[in-house]
ZATOR-477698 format. One record per residue (C-alpha): residue in three letters; z, y, x. Coordinates in steps of 0.25 Angstrom, whole numbers, padded with zeros to 4 digits, always signed. Layout:
REM ZATOR-477698
ALAZYX/...
END
This chain:
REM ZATOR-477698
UNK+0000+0000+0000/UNK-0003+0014+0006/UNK+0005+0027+0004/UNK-0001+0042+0005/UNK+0009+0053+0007/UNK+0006+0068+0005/UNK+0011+0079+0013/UNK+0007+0094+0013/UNK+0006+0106+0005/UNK+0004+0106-0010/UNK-0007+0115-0010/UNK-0014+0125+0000/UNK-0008+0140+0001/UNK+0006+0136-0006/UNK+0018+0136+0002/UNK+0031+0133-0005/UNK+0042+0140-0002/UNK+0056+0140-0006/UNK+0059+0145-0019/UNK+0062+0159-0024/UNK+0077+0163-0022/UNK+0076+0170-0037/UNK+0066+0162-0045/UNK+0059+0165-0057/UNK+0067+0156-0066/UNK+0079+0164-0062/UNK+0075+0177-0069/UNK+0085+0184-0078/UNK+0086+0182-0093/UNK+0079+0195-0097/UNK+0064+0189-0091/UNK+0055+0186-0103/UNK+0047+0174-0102/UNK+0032+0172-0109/UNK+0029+0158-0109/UNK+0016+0152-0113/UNK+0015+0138-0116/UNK+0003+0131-0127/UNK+0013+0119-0128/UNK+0025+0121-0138/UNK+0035+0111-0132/UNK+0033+0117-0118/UNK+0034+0131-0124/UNK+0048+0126-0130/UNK+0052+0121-0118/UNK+0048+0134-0110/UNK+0056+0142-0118/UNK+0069+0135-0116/UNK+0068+0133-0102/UNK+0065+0148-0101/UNK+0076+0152-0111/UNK+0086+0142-0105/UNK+0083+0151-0091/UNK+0085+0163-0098/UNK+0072+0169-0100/UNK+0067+0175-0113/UNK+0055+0168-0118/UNK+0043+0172-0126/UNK+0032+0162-0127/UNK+0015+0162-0130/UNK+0007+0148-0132/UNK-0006+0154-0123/UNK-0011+0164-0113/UNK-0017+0174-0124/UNK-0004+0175-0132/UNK+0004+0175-0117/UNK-0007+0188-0114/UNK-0006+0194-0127/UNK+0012+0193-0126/UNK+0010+0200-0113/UNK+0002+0212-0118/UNK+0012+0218-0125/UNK+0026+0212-0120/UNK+0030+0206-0106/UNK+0035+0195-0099/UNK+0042+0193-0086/UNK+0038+0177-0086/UNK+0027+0169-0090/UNK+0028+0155-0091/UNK+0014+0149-0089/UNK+0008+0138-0098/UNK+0002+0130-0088/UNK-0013+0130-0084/UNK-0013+0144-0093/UNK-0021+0155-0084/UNK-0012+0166-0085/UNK-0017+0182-0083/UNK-0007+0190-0076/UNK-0007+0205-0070/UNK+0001+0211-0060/UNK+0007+0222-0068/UNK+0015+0232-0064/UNK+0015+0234-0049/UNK+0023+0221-0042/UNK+0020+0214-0054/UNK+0027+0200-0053/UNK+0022+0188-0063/UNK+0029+0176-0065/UNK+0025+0163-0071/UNK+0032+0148-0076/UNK+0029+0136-0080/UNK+0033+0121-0082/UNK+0033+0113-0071/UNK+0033+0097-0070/UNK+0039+0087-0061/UNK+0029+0083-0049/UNK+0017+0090-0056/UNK+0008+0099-0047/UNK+0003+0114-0052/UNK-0004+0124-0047/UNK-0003+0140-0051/UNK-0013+0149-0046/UNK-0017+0165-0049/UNK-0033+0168-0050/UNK-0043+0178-0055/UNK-0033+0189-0049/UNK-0039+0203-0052/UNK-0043+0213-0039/UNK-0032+0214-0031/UNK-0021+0205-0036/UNK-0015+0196-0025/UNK-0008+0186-0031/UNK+0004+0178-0025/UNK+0011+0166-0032/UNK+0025+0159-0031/UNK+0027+0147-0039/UNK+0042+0142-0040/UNK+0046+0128-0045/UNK+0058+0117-0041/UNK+0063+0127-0032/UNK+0051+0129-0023/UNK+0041+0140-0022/UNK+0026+0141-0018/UNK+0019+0154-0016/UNK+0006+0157-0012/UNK-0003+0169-0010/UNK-0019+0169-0008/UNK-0024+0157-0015/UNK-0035+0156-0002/UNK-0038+0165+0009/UNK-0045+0179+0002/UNK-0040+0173-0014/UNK-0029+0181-0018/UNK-0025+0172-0030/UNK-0013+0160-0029/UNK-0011+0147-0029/UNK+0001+0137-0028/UNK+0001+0122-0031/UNK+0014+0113-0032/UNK+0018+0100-0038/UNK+0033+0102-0045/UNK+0043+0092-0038/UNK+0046+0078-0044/UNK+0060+0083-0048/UNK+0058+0096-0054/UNK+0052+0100-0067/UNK+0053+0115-0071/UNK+0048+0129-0071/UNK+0037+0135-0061/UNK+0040+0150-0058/UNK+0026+0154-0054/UNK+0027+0171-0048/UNK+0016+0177-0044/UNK+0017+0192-0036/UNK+0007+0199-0033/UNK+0001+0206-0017/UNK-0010+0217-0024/UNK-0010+0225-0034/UNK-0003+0226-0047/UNK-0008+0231-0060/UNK-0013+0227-0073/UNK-0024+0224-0070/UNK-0021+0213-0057/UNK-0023+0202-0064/UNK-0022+0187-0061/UNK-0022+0174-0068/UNK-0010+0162-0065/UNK-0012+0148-0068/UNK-0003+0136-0068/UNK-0007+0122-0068/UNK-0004+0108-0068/UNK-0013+0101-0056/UNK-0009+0086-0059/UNK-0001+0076-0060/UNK-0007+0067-0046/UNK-0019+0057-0045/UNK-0024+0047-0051/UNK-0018+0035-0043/UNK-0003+0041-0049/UNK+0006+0036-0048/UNK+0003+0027-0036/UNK+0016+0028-0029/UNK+0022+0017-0038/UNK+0007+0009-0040/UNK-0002+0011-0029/UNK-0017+0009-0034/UNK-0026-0001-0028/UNK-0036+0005-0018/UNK-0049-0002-0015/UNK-0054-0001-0001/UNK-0064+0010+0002/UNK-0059+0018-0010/UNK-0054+0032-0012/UNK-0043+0037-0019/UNK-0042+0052-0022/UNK-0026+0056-0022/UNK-0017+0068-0024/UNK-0002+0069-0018/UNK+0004+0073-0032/UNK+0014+0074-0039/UNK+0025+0079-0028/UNK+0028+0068-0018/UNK+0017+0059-0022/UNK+0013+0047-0014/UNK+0001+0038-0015/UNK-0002+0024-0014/UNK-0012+0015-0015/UNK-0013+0000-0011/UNK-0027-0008-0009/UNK-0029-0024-0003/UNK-0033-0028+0012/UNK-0039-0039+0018/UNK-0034-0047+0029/UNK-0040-0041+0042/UNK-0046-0028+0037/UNK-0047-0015+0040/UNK-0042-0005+0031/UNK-0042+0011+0032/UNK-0033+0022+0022/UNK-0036+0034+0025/UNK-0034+0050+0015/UNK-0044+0061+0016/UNK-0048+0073+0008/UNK-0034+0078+0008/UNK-0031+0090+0000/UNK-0026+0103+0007/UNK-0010+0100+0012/UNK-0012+0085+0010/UNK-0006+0077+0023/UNK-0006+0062+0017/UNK+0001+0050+0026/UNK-0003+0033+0024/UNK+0006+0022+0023/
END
């Protein structure tokens, strides 16, 4: 039976760090909170796990009502319906926007800023279990963001996303932020406990997820043959070890 390890980063231009001495959930009672969530139970459960932190909560079911409530009344906190595009401006001067969402056990996401207007320079920090991941520039000369994580295997709970801002500020420097899900790992899951047979000559294509995750596969030999295992292809931060 053979056994593939993972190493590295989790995804290119995303450092964590240690997380924030005062963190968002930490906010004072007087923060409002709109949360927008399609899904009625998870909306339910939003609300009391806000109102238990002492936040006051007023809630939309999709983006054009979430734009609409905005126009005419504020919110120090949006809590992000997953895979939702949201638009946000940098308004007034040193404008500071902060997201939430639900986060899951060993699931891997991804939040990213895009279609930033002239001049807007966007820089994200994304909070959860304790440890925080920032980055800046998305690529050299692309001023947007991007940060990628898979939440540990012993933590289920709310993701502070911030998001701070190195041009300028006003109504019209505008971006969009998006949260997703990537996945839930390859095919071959979960192969740790059954190893899948493996012919001779055949290639597998594998992903190192969830958190921790470790392959196995397992194929028959012939007395007196050669036999070479071998990865390639390996993704960005990818440092894999055979047994």
């Amino acid at each position: 039976m053979l056994s593939m390890r993972g190493g590295g980063q989790a995804s290119q231009g995303t450092r964590p760090r240690e997380a924030l001495t005062e963190r968002p959930e930490r906010m004072s009672a007087c923060y409002r909170v709109l949360a927008i969530e399609d899904d009625a139970d998870m909306l339910r459960l939003l609300r009391t796990m806000l109102t238990a932190e002492g936040f006051r909560v007023d809630t939309v079911s999709d983006g054009a009502q979430a734009l609409e409530r905005l126009n005419y009344d504020c919110a120090d906190l949006v809590v992000l319906d997953l895979g939702l595009p949201q638009v946000h401006s940098f308004e007034p001067s040193h404008d500071v926007d902060r997201l939430r969402f639900v986060g899951k056990a060993a699931r891997r996401y991804r939040v990213f800023t895009s279609q930033l207007a002239p001049g807007v320079d966007t820089i994200l920090m994304v909070t959860v279990c304790g440890t925080s991941y920032t980055n800046d520039d998305r690529t050299p000369g692309n001023l947007s963001s991007y940060v990628e994580f898979t939440v540990s295997r012993q933590c289920d709970g709310m993701v502070d996303v911030l998001i701070t801002n190195r041009g300028r500020f006003g109504p019209n420097a505008t971006y969009v932020v998006t949260a997703q899900e990537v996945g839930t790992g390859d095919s071959f899951e979960a192969d740790d406990a059954s190893p899948r047979p493996m012919s001779p000559g055949e290639t597998q294509w594998r992903s190192f997820y969830p958190d921790g995750d470790v392959d196995r596969v397992e194929f028959r030999v012939k007395a007196g043959r050669w036999y070479r295992v071998s990865t390639h292809n390996l993704a960005v931060g990818v440092d894999t070890t055979l047994t």
